[in-house]
C-alpha positions in Angstrom: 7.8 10.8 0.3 8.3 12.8 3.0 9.9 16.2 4.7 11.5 14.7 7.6 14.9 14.7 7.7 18.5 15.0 9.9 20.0 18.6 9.9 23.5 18.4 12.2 22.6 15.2 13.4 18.7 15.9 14.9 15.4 15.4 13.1 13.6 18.7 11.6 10.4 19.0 10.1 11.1 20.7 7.3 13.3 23.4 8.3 12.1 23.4 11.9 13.8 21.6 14.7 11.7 18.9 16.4 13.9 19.2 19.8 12.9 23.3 19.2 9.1 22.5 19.1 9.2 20.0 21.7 11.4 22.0 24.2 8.4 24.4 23.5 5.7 22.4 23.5 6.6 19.8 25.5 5.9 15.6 25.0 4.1 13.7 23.5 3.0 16.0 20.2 1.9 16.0 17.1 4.2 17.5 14.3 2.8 18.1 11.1 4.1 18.8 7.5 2.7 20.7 5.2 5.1 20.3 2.5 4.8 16.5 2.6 0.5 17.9 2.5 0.9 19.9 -0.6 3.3 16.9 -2.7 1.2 13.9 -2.2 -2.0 16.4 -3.1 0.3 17.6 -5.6 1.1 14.5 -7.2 -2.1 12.7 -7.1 -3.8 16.0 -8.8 -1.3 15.8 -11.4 -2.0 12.3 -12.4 -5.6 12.6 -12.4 -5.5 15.8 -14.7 -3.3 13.3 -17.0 -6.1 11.0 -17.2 -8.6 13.6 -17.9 -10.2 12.4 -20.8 -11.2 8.7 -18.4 -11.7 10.3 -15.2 -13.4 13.7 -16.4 -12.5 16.6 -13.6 -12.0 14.1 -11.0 -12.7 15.8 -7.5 -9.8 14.8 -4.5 -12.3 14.5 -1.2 -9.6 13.9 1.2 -11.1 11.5 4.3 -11.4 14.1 7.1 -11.2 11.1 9.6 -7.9 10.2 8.5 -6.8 13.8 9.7 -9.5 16.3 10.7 -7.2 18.5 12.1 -8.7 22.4 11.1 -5.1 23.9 9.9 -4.6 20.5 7.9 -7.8 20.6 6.2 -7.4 24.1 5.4 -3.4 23.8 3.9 -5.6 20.8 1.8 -8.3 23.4 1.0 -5.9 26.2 0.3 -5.1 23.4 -2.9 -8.3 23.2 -4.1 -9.1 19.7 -2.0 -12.7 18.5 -0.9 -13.3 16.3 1.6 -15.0 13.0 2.2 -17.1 13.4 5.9 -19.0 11.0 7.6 -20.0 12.6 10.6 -22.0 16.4 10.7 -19.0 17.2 12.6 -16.5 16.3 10.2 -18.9 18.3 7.2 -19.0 21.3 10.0 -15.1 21.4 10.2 -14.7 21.1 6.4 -16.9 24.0 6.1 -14.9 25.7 8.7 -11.7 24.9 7.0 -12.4 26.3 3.9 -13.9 23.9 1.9 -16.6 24.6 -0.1 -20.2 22.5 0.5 -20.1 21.7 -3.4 -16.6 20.1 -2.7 -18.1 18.0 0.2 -19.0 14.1 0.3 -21.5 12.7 3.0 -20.6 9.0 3.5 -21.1 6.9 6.4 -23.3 3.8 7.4 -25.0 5.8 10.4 -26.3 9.0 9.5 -28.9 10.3 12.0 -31.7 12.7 10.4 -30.6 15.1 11.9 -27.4 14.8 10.0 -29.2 14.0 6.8 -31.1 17.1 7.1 -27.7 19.3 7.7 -25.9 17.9 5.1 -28.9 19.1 2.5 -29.4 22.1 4.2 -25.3 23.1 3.9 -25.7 21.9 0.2 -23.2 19.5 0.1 -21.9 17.4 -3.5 -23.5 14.2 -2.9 -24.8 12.2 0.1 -23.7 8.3 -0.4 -26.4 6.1 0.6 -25.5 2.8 2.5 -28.8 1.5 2.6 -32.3 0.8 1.8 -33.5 2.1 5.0 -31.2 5.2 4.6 -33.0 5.9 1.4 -36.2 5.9 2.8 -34.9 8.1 5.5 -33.4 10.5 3.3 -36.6 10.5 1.2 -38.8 11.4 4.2 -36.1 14.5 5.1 -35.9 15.8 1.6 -39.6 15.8 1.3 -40.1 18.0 4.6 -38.0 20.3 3.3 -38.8 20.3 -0.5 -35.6 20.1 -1.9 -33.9 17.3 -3.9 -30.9 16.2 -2.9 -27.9 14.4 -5.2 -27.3 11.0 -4.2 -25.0 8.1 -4.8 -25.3 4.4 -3.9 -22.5 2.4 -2.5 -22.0 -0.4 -3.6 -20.7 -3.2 -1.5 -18.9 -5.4 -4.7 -18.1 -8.5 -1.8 -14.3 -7.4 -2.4 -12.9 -7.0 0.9 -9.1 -5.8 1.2 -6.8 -3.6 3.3 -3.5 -3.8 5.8 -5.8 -5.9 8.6 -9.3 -7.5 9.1 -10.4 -4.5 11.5 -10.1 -2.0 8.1 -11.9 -3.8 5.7 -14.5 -2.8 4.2 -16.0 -4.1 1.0 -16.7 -7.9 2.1 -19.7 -9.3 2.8 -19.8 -9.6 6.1 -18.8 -5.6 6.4 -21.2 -3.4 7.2 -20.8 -0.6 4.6 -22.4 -0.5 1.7 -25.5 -2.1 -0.5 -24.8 -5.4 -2.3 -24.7 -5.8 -6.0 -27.9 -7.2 -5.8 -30.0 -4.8 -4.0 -28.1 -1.9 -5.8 -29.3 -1.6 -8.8 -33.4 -1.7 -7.5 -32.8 1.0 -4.8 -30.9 3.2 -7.7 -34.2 2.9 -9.4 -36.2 3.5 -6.3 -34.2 6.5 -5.7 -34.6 7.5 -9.7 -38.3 7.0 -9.0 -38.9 9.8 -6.2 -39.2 13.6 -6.6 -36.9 14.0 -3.7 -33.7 12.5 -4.9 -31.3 13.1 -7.5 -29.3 10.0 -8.6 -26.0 11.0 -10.0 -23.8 7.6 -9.6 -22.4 4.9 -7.4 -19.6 4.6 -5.0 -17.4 2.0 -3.6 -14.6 1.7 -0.5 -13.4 -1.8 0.2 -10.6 -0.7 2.3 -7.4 0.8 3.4 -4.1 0.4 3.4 -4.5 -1.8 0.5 -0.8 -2.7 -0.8 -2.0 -4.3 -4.8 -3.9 -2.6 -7.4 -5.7 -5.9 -8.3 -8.3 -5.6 -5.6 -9.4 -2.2 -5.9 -9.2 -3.2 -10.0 -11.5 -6.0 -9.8 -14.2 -3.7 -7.0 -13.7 -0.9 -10.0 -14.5 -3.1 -12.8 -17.6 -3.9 -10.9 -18.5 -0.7 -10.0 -18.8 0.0 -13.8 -20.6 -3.3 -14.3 -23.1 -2.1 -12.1 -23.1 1.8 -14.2 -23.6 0.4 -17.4 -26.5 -1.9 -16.6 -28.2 1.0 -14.8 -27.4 3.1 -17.9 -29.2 0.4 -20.3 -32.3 0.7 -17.6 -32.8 4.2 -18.7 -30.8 5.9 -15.4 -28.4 8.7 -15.6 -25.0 7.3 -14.2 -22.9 10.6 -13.9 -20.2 10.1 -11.4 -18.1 7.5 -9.6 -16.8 7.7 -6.4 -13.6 5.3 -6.1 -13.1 5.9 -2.1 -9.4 5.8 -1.1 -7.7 3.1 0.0 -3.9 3.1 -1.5 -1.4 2.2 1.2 1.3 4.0 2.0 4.8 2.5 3.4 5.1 1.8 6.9 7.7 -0.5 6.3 9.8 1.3 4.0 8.4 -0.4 1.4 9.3 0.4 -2.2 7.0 -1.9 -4.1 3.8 -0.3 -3.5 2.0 0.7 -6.1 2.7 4.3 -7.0 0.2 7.4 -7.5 0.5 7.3 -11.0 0.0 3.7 -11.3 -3.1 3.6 -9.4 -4.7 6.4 -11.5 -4.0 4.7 -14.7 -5.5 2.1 -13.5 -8.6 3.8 -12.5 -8.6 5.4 -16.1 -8.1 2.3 -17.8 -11.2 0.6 -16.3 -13.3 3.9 -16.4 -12.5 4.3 -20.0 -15.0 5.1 -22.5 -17.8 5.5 -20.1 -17.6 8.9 -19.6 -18.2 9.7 -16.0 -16.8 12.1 -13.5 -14.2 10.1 -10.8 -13.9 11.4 -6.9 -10.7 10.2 -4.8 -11.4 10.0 -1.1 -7.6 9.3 0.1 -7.1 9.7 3.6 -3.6 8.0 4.4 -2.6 9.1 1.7 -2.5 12.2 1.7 -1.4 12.5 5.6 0.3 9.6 6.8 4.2 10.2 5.9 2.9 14.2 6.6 3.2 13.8 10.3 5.4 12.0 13.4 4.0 11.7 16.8 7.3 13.1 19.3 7.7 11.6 22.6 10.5 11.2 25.4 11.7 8.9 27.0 10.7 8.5 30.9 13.3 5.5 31.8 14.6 2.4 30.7 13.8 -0.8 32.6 16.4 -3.5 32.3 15.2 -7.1 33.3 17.1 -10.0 34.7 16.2 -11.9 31.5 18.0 -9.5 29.3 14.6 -7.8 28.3 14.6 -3.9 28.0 11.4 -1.7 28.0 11.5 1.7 26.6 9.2 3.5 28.4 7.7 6.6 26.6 5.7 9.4 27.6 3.5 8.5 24.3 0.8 6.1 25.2 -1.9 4.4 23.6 -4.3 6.9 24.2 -2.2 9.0 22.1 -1.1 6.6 19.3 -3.8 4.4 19.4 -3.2 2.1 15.9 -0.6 -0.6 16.9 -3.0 -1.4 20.0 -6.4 -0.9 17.8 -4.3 -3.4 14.1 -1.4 -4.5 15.4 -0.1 -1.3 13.1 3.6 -1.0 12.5 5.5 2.6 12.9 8.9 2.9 12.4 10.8 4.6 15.8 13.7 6.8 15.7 16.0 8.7 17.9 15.8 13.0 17.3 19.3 12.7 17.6 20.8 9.2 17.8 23.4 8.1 20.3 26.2 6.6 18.7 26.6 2.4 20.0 25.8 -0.9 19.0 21.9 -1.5 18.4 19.9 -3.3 21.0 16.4 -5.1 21.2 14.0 -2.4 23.0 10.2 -3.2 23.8 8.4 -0.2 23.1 5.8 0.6 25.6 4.0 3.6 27.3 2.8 4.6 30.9 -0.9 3.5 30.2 -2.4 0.7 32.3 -3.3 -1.3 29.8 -1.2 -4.9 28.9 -1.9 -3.2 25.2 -0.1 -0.4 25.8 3.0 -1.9 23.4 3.8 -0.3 20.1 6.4 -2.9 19.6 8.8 -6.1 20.8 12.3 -6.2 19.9 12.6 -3.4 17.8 16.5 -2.6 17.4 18.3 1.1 18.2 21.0 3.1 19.5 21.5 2.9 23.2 18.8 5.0 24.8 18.5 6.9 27.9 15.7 8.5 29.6 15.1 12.0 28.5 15.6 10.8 24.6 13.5 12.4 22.6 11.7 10.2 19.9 9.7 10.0 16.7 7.5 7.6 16.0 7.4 8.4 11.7 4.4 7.6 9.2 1.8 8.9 12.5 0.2 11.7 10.2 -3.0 9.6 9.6 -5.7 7.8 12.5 -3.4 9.3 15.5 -4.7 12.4 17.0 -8.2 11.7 15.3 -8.3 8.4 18.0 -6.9 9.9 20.8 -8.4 10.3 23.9 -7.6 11.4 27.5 -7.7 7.5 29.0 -6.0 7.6 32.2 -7.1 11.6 32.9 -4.3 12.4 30.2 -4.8 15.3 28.5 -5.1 15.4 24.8 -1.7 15.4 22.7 -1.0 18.6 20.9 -0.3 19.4 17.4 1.8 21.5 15.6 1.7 22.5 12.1 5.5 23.0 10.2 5.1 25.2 7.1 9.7 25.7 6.0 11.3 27.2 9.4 7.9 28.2 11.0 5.8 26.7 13.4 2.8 26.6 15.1 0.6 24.9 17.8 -2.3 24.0 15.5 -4.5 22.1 18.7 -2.9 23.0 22.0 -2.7 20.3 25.1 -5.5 21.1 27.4 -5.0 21.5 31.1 -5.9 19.9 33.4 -8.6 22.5 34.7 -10.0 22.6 30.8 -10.5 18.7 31.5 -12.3 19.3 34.8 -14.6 21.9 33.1 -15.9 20.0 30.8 -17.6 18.0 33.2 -19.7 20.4 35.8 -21.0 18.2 38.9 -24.1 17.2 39.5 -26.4 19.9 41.2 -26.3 17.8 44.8 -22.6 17.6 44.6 -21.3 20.8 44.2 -20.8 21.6 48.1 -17.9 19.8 49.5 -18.9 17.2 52.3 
């Protein structure tokens, strides 16, 4: 599900040559498209409008930390997409993007008051409260400014699932969320003050979840926890279902599909007459973009080993060294040969600098240009310049056009972000 594909031999994005943008750009970079953007949206928006009568006029908040990217979220907004924030940051660059506040989710287990108070004063959907102490928080905000915002409580169901340990989130040991327990008292407590307005419950457990059963079971809870709040007397309006679905890496082909997932969201939603929101992240941007990267040499060891050394490092990529994530690697244009085992490294100095042992290709060479696919999602959100490296680049593909969508800093921009200290600025 994707628009990356060999024309004559060499990768394109779409219709746009990725040896053309990196000749131009230069290595590593981010190539993004937004064909592969618009179908996922496209196809997830579909389902939910077929499941209408469940899911009401579910909302799509995509997970502006999966990509937060200003020409992605904007392509997104340009649909009719919200987005899920959890930063005042991220809210601030949906806003910039073109989403509207309405359209706008405020999640997150940290929220300073500060961030509280922006996220009411910019008038965004909901605000997802994580905790008993965030309530009070919140209350205190709300009051100083006399206003009322809409709230929802997530739920913690103690249903932990995703592609590792490290993105987990719905056990009891995770942090996020309020247990089943304590959910339905602070739902009343919210109910119960002037400056809060309860509309429903949310719930995330994880990403990169490859079954339907675990999300099923959190979602059957979820509505557990609605309908005994409903027989207390409280208005349960909405649902948040978080994200989660996982996408293939692997070249999988039996993951659970888009439509399957929705119709199991409708099927346990049914009859109770709520309005769904979708926070996919991954989703929606994984299979969207490849990270591009050359190769600076290859070194052969007595043993037999082989390193291919990349430009790309895990400052740039940072998920295989973060979860042991997988991403597939393949030549722009392939050399023709018999495969051979290849560890795949970068220049960083780090022993975790290795995206992967033994992975088998095409005889390489240095100066062969590279893809690593499926890199749309949690890869230039987590880079950093480690190592003094400047940031990657990225580059949005819309059919044969192109364009640099976050260019790579130099090296003077990276000095000028940090002035020296008053005592220091004279050389000795």
């Amino acid at each position: 599900m994707h628009h990356f594909s060999r024309i004559d031999g060499a990768l394109h994005a779409e219709a746009a040559p990725l040896e053309a943008v990196a000749d131009a750009v230069g290595t590593p970079a981010y190539v993004y498209s937004s064909a592969t953007l618009k179908r996922h949206y496209g196809l997830l928006r579909e389902a939910l409008d077929d499941h209408k009568a469940a899911l009401g006029d579910a909302l799509i908040a995509f997970a502006v930390k999966a990509n937060s990217n200003l020409s992605v979220l904007a392509t997104l907004a340009r649909l009719g997409c919200g987005a899920d924030t959890v930063s005042e940051g991220e809210i601030r660059r949906a806003l910039a993007a073109g989403i509207p506040a309405d359209r706008i989710i405020f999640s997150g287990v940290g929220k300073t008051d500060a961030e509280l108070a922006f996220a009411i004063d910019a008038g965004v959907r909901q605000i997802n409260i994580e905790s008993g102490a965030e309530l009070d928080r919140l209350i205190a905000v709300a009051a100083s400014k006399g206003a009322a915002p809409a709230i929802a409580i997530r739920v913690n169901p103690n249903i932990g699932a995703g592609g590792h340990a490290k993105i987990t989130t719905g056990g009891a040991t995770d942090k996020f969320g309020v247990p089943i327990e304590e959910a339905i008292p602070l739902y009343a407590r919210a109910s119960a003050s002037p400056h809060l307005t309860p509309v429903g419950l949310a719930c995330h457990i994880g990403s990169q979840i490859t079954t339907l059963a675990p999300m099923e079971a959190a979602f059957h809870t979820l509505r557990g926890v609605a309908e005994t709040l409903r027989a207390q007397g409280h208005s349960v309006a909405r649902l948040d279902l978080g994200g989660g679905l996982g996408v293939p890496y692997h070249g999988q082909t039996d993951l659970p599909s888009i439509a399957d997932y929705v119709a199991m969201c409708a099927r346990v939603l049914d009859g109770l007459e709520v309005e769904a929101a979708f926070e996919p992240g991954r989703l929606l941007a994984a299979n969207a973009g490849v990270l591009i990267s050359r190769v600076i040499q290859v070194n052969q060891r007595a043993d037999g080993r082989r390193f291919l050394v990349l430009d790309a490092g895990m400052n740039d990529l940072m998920r295989p060294a973060l979860y042991d994530a997988f991403h597939d690697l393949v030549p722009v244009r392939p050399r023709e040969g018999e495969l051979q085992a290849y560890d795949l490294v970068g220049p960083i100095c780090e022993s975790t600098d290795i995206f992967a042992r033994d992975r088998m290709l095409p005889p390489m060479q240095a100066g062969d240009l590279v893809a690593f696919m499926s890199a749309g999602a949690y890869g230039a959100v987590l880079s950093s310049e480690y190592n003094s490296r400047p940031l990657v680049p990225e580059v949005l593909v819309d059919g044969d056009r192109w364009a640099v969508v976050r260019p790579r800093p130099t090296y003077e921009d990276m000095w000028a972000r940090e002035p020296k200290a008053h005592w220091l600025q004279t050389l000795p």
